[in-house]
N, C-alpha and C positions, 0 to 999 in steps of 0.2 A: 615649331618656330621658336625661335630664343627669344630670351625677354631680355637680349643686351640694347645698348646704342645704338640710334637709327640715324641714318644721316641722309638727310635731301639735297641731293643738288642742287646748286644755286651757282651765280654769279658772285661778285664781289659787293659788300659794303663799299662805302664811300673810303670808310675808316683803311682799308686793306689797299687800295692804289697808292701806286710808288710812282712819282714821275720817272721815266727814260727807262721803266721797266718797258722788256718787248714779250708778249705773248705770242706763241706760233702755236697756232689753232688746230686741231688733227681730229678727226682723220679729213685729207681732203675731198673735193665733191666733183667728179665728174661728171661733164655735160653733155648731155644725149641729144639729137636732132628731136627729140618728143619735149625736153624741157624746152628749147628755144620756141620751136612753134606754140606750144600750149600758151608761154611765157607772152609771148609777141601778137596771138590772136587775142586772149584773157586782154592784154591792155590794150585792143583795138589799134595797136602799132602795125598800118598797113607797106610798112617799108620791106621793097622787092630782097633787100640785102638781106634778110631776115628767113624769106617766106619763098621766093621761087629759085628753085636750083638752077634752072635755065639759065634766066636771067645774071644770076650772079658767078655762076663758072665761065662766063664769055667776059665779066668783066675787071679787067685789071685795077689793084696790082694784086690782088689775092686771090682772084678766081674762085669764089669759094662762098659760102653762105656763112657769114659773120654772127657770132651770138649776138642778140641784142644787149646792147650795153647796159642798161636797166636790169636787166636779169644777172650780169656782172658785178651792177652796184649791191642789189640786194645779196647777192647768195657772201658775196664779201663780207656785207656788215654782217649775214645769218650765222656764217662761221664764227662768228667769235661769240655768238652769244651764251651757248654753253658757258662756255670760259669764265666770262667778264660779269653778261647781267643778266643770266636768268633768274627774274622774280625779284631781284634787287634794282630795277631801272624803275624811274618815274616815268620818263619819255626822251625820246630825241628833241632837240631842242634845236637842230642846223646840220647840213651839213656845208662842205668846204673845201673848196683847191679841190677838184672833182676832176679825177684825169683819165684816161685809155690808152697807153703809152701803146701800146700793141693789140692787134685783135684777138680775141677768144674763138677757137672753133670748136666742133661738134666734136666730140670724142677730149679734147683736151680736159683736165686734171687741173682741178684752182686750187690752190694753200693761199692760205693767209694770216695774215700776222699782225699784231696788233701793241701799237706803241704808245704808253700814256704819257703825252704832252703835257699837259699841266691838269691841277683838281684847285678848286677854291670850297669853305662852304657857300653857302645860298644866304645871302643878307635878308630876300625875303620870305624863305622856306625855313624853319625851324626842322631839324631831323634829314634835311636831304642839303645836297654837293651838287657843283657841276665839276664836272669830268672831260675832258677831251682827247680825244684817240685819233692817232693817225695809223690808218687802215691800209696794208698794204696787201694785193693780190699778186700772185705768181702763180704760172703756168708749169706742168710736169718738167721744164725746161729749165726752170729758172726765169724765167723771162715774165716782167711785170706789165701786168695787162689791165691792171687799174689801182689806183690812187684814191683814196678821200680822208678829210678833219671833219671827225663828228662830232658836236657838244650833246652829251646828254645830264639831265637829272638824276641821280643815283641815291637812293635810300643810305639814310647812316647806318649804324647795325642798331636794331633796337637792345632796347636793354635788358628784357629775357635771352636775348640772343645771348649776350657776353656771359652771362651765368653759367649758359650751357658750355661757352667753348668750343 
């Protein structure tokens, strides 16, 4: 093993967000009829559109068993957080304008991307930012299948950190 530089993945400091910078998040996540069920029983989400195929291929306009939209919101914000804040976030602090412009189904392909709205520092937090990202999903198609504005808390870079570079 070499004794050069080691470098851990992380998200971003506070210091390092550009507002109207856009992040496109890779690789995307495809979704299997085992994540939705798991996804939608795990949250006690007894909704038929989710859970019985019968039921939802006889019923229009999609004939077809719908991912649960929760499992849309999350795997959206999961995608970015390689990128953005891993190990660099304090927490979510909201989210916002929460949309589903089109449904997700089983076998579809999510990308995501990820757009910094505005950052302030923290008037009460000394060392940490708030950050806002407007989150955008699309399908193998192109076609967007959810929308949200998240605010979160983002650590500043400590100051061992800037030594290293």
């Amino acid at each position: 093993m070499s004794g050069g530089r080691r470098i851990v993945q992380r998200g971003l400091w506070f210091e390092e967000f550009e507002t109207g910078v856009v992040y496109e998040h890779r690789p995307g996540r495809t979704v299997t009829e085992a994540d939705n069920v798991l996804f939608t029983t795990l949250t006690m989400n007894t909704q038929a559109l989710h859970l019985d195929a019968a039921f939802s291929d006889e019923l229009p306009p999609f004939n077809a068993r719908l991912v649960n939209s929760m499992f849309t919101l999350s795997t959206l914000v999961g995608l970015s957080v390689a990128q953005l804040t891993q190990g660099t976030i304090v927490g979510n602090l909201g989210f916002s304008e929460i949309a589903f412009p089109k449904p997700l189904f089983h076998g579809d392909t999510m990308y995501a991307e990820t757009e910094i709205l505005e950052k302030r520092e923290s008037k009460s937090r000394p060392g940490e930012g708030i950050v806002k990202f407007a989150h955008t999903a699309r399908n193998q198609n192109g076609d967007v299948v959810a929308t949200a504005v998240r605010k979160t808390m983002v650590r500043k870079r400590p100051d061992d950190e800037e030594a290293r570079g």
